[in-house]
N, C-alpha and C positions, 0 to 999 in steps of 0.2 A: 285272446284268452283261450286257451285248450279247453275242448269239450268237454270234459270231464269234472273239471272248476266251475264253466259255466253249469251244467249239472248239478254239482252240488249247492251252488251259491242260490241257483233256482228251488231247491227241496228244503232249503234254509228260511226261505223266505216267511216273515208272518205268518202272510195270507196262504201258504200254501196248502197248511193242513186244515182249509173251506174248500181249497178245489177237491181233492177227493170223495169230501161226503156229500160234496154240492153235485159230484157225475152220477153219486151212488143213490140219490132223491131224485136226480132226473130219471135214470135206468127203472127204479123201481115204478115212478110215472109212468113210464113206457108199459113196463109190463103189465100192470092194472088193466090199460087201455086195451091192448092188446089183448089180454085173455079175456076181460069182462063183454067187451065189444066184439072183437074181429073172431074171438074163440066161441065165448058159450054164447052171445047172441046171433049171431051173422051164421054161425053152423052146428054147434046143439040146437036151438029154439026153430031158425027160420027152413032149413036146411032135413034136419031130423026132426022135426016137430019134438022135442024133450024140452019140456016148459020147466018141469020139475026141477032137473039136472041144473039146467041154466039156471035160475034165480038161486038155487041152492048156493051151486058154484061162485056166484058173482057178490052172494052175501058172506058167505064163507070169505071171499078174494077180497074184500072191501074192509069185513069186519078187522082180519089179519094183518091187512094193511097199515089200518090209523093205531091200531094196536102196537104196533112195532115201531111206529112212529112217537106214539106215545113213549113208550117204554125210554125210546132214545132221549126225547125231549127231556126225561129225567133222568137218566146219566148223564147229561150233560149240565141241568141245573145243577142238581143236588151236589154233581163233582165227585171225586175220589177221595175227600176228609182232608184235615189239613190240623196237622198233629199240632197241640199247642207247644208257646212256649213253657219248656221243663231248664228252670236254672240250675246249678252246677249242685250236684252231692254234695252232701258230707262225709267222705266217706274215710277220713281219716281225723281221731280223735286230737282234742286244742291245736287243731291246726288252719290256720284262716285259710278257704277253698281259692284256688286261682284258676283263674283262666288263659288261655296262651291265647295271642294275638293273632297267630294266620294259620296254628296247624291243627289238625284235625282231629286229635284226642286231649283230655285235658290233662296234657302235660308237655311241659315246655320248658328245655334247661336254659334256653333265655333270656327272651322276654316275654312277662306275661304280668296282666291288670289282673288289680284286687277286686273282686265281688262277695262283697257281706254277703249276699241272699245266697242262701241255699237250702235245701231242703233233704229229709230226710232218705235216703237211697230204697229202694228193694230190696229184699232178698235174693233176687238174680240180675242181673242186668249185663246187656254186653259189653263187649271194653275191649282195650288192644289187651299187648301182652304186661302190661303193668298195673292193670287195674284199674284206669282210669275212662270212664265212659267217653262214647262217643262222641265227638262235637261236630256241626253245621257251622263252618264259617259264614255261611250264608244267610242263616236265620239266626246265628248267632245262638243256637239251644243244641242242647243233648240230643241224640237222634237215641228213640227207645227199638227196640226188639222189631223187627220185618218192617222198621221204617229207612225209606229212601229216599232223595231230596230229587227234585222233581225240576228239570230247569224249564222245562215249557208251562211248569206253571209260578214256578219260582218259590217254591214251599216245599217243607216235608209233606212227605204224604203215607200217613200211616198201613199198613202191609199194601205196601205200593204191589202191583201185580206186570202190567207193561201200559202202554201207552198206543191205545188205537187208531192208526191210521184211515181206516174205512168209518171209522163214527167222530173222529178227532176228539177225543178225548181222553184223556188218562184215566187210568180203571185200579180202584185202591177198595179200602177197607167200606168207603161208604157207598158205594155203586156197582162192586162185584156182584152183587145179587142179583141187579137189576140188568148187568151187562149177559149174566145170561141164562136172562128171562130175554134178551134180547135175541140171542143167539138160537135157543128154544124155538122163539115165536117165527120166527125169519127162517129156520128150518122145515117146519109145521107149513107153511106158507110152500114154500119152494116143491112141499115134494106132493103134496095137495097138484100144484099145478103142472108136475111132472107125471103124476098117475093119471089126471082128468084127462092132459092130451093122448098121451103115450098109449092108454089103452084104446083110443079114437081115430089111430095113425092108418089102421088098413079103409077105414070109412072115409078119412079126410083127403084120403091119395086121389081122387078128382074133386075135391069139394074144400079145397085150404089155398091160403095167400102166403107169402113169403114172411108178415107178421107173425103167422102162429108159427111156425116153423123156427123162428127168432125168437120169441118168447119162450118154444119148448128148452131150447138151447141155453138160452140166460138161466131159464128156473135150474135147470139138469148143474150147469155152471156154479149157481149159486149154493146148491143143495152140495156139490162135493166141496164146497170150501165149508161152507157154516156148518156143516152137519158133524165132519170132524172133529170142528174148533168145539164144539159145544161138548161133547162125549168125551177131548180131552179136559176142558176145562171141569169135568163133572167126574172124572180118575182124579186130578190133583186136587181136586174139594176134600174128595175121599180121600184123600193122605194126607190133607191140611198142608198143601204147599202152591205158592204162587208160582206164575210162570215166572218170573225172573230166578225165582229158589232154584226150581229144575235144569234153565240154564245155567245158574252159577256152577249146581253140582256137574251136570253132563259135559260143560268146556273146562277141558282142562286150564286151557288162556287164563280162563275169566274164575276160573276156582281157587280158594282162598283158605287157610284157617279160618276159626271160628273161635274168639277169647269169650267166655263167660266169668263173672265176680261174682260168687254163692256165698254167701251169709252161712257159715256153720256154729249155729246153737251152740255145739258142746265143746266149743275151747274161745270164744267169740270173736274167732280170725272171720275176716274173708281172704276166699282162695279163688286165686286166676286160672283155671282150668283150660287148656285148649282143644280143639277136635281139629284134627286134620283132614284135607279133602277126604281120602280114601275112609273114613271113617263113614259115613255117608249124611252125617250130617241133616239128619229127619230128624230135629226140632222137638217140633208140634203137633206130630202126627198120633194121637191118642190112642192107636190102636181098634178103632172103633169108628166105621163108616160114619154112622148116624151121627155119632159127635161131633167129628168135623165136618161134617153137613152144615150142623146146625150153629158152629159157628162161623158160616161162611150164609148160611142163609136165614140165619133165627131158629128159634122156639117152635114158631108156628108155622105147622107143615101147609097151611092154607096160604100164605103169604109164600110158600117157597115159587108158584103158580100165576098168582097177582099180584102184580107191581101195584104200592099205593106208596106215597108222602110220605105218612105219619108213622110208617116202620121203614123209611129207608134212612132217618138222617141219623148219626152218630153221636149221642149225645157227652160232649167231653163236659170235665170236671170245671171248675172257678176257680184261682189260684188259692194254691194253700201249700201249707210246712209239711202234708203230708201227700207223698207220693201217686197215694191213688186217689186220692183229692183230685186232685191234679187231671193226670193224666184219663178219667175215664175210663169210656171204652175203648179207648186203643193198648191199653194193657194186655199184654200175650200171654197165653198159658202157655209155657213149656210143659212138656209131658212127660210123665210119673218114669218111665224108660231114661230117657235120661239124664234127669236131675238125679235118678238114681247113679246113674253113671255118673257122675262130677263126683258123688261124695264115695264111689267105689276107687275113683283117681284118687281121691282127696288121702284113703286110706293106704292105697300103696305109694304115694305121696310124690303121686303121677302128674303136680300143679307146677303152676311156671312160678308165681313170688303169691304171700299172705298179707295181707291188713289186718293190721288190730284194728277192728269196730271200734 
């Protein structure tokens, strides 16, 4: 078998994504020891006599530690949400709803099975170029607005964002917050121990072990990876966009149209609107930091800070005939920019085909 198959067949494997957060719990191990011990005891305390510094240090190194630990533990409970199932619109008057059999919008010239249940549509909703909503052959439901189907967990996963390989888990609408508050606290940690040694370097040059030297290097290591990751992920907050959104838009490969089916009031069609890549296809972005802040992290600016439970889980709707019944909170706002735009298309009758409601 060529290297490159055994390679992949190896990074496929289950268990694989526990070997890399199982090196990243050992490394952090390491570094505790190493800096609570061989750093600020063995040479602030015994070495400099600084008692202060030392336990300061080591409670500070400790507290950060079970903290980010913490934080983790619950992005990996709690998960990234797992959108219900949403059955087929109505979205075209006496006409019984169908579903197609293996393809992935609901339409199908065919074959396709009858389903009675359906439920009343939105006012916006995404769709191809015919109007007709998205489907999961997988889950066998509608996939709604910044939801994507997730094969490592085997579910939709509502504003799915990527899929972490250093903490293995996937990161969506109900653990974004916390992933970084992760990021945050793992930063704060990192450079905590990059400033304590760093400025101790012309003192320690006869009075250090090849541990602290190895510890300044991981923290320094770890602080130019996390520190980044967090500052971007804390730009695309502020524009109300996931990292997958920013790769769709920035690869050209992987960049797509964009169908929307708008409900217009004053003649009671809907109209299939499309945006092409180059249009730049920014959604959701409200024009307004704070807003999408606070839809990516809450209400309460104190909780943006402190991970807890009882504001991290996503509370979705019970089934019902009406939409937002339904679906919760994973309902997306589109913003006032461009729903205005759909119905400016709609006017120079810029749409691709209409539904009578």
């Amino acid at each position: 078998m060529p290297l490159v198959a055994r390679i992949t067949r190896f990074t496929h494997h289950p268990n694989f994504r526990y070997l890399v957060p199982s090196l990243v719990i050992v490394l952090q191990c390491y570094g505790v020891w190493a800096f609570s011990h061989q750093f600020c005891y063995l040479r602030l305390y015994e070495k400099f006599h600084d008692k202060a510094a030392c336990i300061g240090l080591i409670i500070a190194n400790l507290f950060l530690t079970f903290l980010v630990w913490y934080i983790w533990a619950l992005i990996v409970i709690i998960g990234p949400g797992q959108q219900p199932h949403v059955p087929p619109f109505s979205i075209l008057p006496d006409v019984v709803t169908a579903i197609p059999a293996t393809n992935t919008s609901l339409a199908s010239a065919n074959s396709v099975r009858i389903d009675e249940s359906s439920i009343s549509p939105p006012y916006i909703y995404p769709c191809d170029d015919r109007g007709y909503p998205i489907w999961c052959t997988t889950c066998q439901s509608l996939k709604m607005s910044r939801t994507h189907h997730s094969n490592k967990l085997g579910y939709c996963v509502p504003r799915f964002d990527h899929y972490c390989v250093w903490i293995g888990s996937v990161i969506g609408r109900s653990n974004h917050r916390m992933f970084v508050q992760f990021t945050f606290y793992l930063m704060i940690s990192s450079l905590i121990m990059v400033i304590s040694i760093g400025s101790q370097m012309k003192k320690l040059k006869h009075h250090t072990s090849g541990n602290v030297y190895a510890v300044f290097i991981l923290a320094c290591c770890a602080l130019f990876m996390v520190g980044p990751l967090f500052l971007t992920h804390v730009y695309y907050m502020c524009c109300n966009r996931t990292s997958i959104e920013v790769i769709e838009v920035k690869n050209k490969k992987k960049a797509s149209r964009k169908c929307f089916c708008i409900y217009n009031p004053f003649d009671g069609y809907r109209y299939v609107v499309q945006f092409l890549p180059g249009e730049g296809q920014d959604f959701w972005n409200k024009n307004n930091a704070i807003i999408n802040l606070k839809e990516f992290l809450g209400d309460n600016y104190f909780f943006w800070f402190f991970p807890t439970v009882l504001h991290s889980k996503s509370r979705y709707g019970k089934p019902s005939d009406n939409f937002y019944d339904l679906i919760g909170e994973c309902d997306e706002t589109l913003s006032d920019q461009y729903r205005q735009c759909m119905f400016d298309k709609i006017e120079k009758k810029e749409y691709l085909t209409r539904l009578r409601a």
